[in-house]
Phi, psi and omega in degrees: 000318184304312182333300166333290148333287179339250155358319180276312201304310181331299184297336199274292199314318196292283169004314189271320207264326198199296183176130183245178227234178170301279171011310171295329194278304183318302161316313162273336183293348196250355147328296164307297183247353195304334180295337203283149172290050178297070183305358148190178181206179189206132166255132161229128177256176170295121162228096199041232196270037154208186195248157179218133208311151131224019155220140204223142187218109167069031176205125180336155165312307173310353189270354189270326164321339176277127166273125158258101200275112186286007166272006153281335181256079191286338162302264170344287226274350188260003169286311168308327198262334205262147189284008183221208168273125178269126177253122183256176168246165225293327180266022199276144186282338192293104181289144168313089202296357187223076156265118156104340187277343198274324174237173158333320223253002192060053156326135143270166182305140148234024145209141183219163151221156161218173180217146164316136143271165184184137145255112224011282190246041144256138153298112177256320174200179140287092157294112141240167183233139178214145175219125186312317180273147159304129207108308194293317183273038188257012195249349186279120185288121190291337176304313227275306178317328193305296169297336168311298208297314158335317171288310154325298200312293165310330152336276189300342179277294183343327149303290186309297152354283172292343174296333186270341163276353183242139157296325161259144203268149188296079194296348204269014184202009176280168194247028175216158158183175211278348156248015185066008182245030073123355183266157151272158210251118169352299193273173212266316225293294159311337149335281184321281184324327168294338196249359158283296177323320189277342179265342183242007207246005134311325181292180151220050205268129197299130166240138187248144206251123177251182181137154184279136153016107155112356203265334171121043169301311153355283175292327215295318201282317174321271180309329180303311191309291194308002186238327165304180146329283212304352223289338190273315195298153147348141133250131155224165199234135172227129195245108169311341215255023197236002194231144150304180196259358183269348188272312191317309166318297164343289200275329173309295196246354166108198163198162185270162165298123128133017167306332202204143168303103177139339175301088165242026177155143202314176174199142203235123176275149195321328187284322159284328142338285168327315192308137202106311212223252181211078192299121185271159174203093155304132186085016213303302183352313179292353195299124152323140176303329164268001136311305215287326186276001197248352173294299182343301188297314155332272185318326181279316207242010202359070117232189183233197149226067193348136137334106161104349202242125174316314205230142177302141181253147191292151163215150168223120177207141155230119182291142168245095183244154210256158154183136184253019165274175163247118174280348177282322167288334174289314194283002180269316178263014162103001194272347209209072181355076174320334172297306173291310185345286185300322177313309178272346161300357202289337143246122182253163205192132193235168199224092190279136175335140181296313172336270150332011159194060192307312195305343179260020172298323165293333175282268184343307170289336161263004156297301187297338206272321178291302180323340194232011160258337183266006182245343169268012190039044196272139153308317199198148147236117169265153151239169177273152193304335173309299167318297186305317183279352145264354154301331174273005184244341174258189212227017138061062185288358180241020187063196171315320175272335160317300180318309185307299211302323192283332181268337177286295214303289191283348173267333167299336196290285182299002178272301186323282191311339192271323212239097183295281161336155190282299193257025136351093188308075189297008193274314211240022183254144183232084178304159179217125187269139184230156196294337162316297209301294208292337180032045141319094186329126189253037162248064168289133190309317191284329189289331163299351163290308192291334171309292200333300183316295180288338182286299182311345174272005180163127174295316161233105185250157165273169213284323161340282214300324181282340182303288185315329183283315146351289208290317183316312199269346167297296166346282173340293195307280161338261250263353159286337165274004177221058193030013189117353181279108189314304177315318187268358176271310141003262186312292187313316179282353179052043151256147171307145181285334180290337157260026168245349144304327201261304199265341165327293174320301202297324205291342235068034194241359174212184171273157177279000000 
């Protein structure tokens, strides 16, 4: 119990000054359950209609990137409908979300229980215990579950609670964030950027968005929209680089019938769409030059004046231009208006490479990973540590839209491999992604690091071996910037401590 007290204060703390992280969560659930003969366990709270892990006990990092939606879980939803501890039995026919997620050997569950969070008749989260063997949970005293989940249950209003009193939200139980799936993000880089969104996106200050080809510029305007004033108004999105130069005007400010030949009845432009909410303008870099000063008047004078039509009309739209150019190297070559430049510049917000921030790479895969489980109609998709540790060596020259396309890809793959039969029950399949699967290139910038390493550990290792020497020596490496310290070597590797615990022991870096 003193562990507990420890653990809320801890959690408590964050909660009133700033935010807490899984990592707070992780501590009391494991205050709480760590004892239990449990092979992993879970706290999930409500994210809109599915649940989302944010504290994980014996189950990879990637599974906290996953939304479990309950009308996909069937498992889930009857722990959710039932008034005590739903205890299943060893044999229920009901799949399991994390069958093939607790080890290596893709095991199944054969005991599970959960219990309901509820402020009073809403539902807020979930506890479950899932154990490989049979049996181990049959000693756990249904008072004692009760009372955990009551002590959780309140956790979570408590939480909610402070949340609701800051102007900044709470990321371990908010329902937005900057990629809409509602986790906090590993990486500091990405932080940031959410917590630049959460500062401007109140305002109506024109803001221009930068980033490389694939990193999720989209979602970043999107959450900017959903956090504004505006979020009840329009988002409408437009890609300059998608209109001709005779056109653009058209589809930008509208037009009267008979303006232009083909002009056969009005048409109302994109600003006026927009008006009330948030016009995205994807692609600006591309606005012709003889455009860009009737953009200008807009952004200064907020109004627009259709093609054919005498008099201009009022709009209240606030832009969002998008671009993976340097706007500053266009107007330096003559390309580009420095009046708009500056205009549309006035927060400026850069979206940074999957490269830059490796640590959110497990959160992306268990996102993508869920997403293709349920279009693959799978009980599970896993990857193998191998997999993983080649997703984190390579250097993602196409980002965030590489990965999704690249994990689609390999689970189809790995459906293949998996699925002999014609008429294979896939409700009850547990894919496993292998670095085959991922057909991943093998000069990659960051995979000469994981080469170097393994080469030093042996001249001909199998790719297992080299992998483990990798993890090993990276580990190492962490816990020497951080003097030795688990927790904190934990957070820097964007793992749970318990499963880096867990993996310390298999490399041998700890005792069994």
């Amino acid at each position: 119990m003193t562990e507990f007290l420890k653990a809320l204060r801890t959690l408590l703390a964050q909660l009133a000054e700033h935010e807490a992280s899984e990592v707070h969560w992780g501590h009391l659930l494991r205050a709480l359950v760590g004892d239990f003969p449990a092979d992993a366990s879970t706290l999930m709270v409500m994210d809109g209609d599915a649940l989302r892990p944010v504290a994980l006990l014996g189950l990879n990092d990637e599974v906290r990137g996953r939304r479990f939606a309950l009308q996909d879980h069937p498992r889930l939803a009857a722990i959710a409908s039932h008034p005590g501890v739903c205890r299943f039995p060893h044999d229920s026919p009901l799949p399991d979300p994390f069958d093939g997620l607790i080890d290596e050997d893709l095991s199944d569950v054969h005991d599970c229980l959960g219990v309901a969070l509820r402020d009073e008749e809403r539902l807020t989260g979930l506890l479950t215990l899932d154990a490989l063997e049979p049996g181990c949970l049959d000693g756990l005293d249904d008072d004692q579950l009760l009372s955990i989940a009551r002590l959780l249950g309140t956790c979570l209003r408590l939480a909610e609670r402070l949340r609701t009193t800051r102007t900044r939200l709470s990321e371990a139980l908010t329902q937005a964030s900057s990629s809409e799936v509602g986790w906090r993000w590993n990486s500091r880089a990405m932080r940031q950027l959410d917590n630049a969104i959460e500062l401007v996106a109140p305002t109506d200050m024109s803001v221009l968005l930068h980033g490389e080809t694939g990193v999720g510029k989209e979602l970043a305007v999107r959450a900017l929209h959903r956090r504004s004033g505006r979020h009840q108004g329009p988002l409408v999105k437009v890609n300059c680089a998608a209109l001709t130069e005779s056109l653009i005007e058209s589809e930008l400010f509208g037009h009267r019938r008979g303006a232009f030949s083909g002009a056969t009845e009005d048409r109302r432009g994109h600003f006026a769409m927009a008006d009330g909410g948030t016009l995205m303008l994807d692609e600006i870099g591309e606005l012709p030059l003889s455009l860009q000063p009737k953009l200008l008047r807009v952004l200064q004078e907020g109004e627009i004046q259709p093609l054919g039509s005498e008099t201009p009309c009022q709009v209240d739209v606030r832009v969002v231009a998008v671009t993976n150019r340097d706007l500053e190297a266009e107007v330096e070559a003559g390309r580009f208006r420095a009046d708009l430049y500056h205009r549309l510049s006035a927060f400026p917000l850069h979206v940074p490479p999957l490269r830059d921030r490796p640590e959110d790479i497990p959160l992306l895969v268990g996102h993508f990973l869920e997403i293709n489980r349920v279009r693959l109609g799978l009980n599970n998709l896993r990857l193998q540590a191998e997999a993983e540790t080649a997703l984190l060596a390579w250097h993602w020259p196409g980002n965030v839209r590489e990965l999704e396309h690249t994990l689609a890809r390999a689970a189809l793959r790995a459906l293949g491999d998996h699925e002999t039969p014609a008429t294979a029950d896939r409700r009850q399949a547990v894919a496993l992604i292998t670095p085959d699967h991922l057909d991943l290139p093998d000069d990659g910038g960051a995979a000469v690091s994981m080469r170097a390493h393994a080469v030093s550990a042996g001249p001909s290792l199998s790719l297992k071996e080299a992998t483990e020497a990798f993890q090993r020596h990276h580990i190492q490496a962490s816990l020497r910037d951080h003097d030795g310290n688990w927790a904190a070597s934990a957070r820097a590797l964007g793992m749970d401590p318990g499963n880096l615990h867990r993996l310390a022991r298999r490399l041998g870096l700890k005792a069994s």
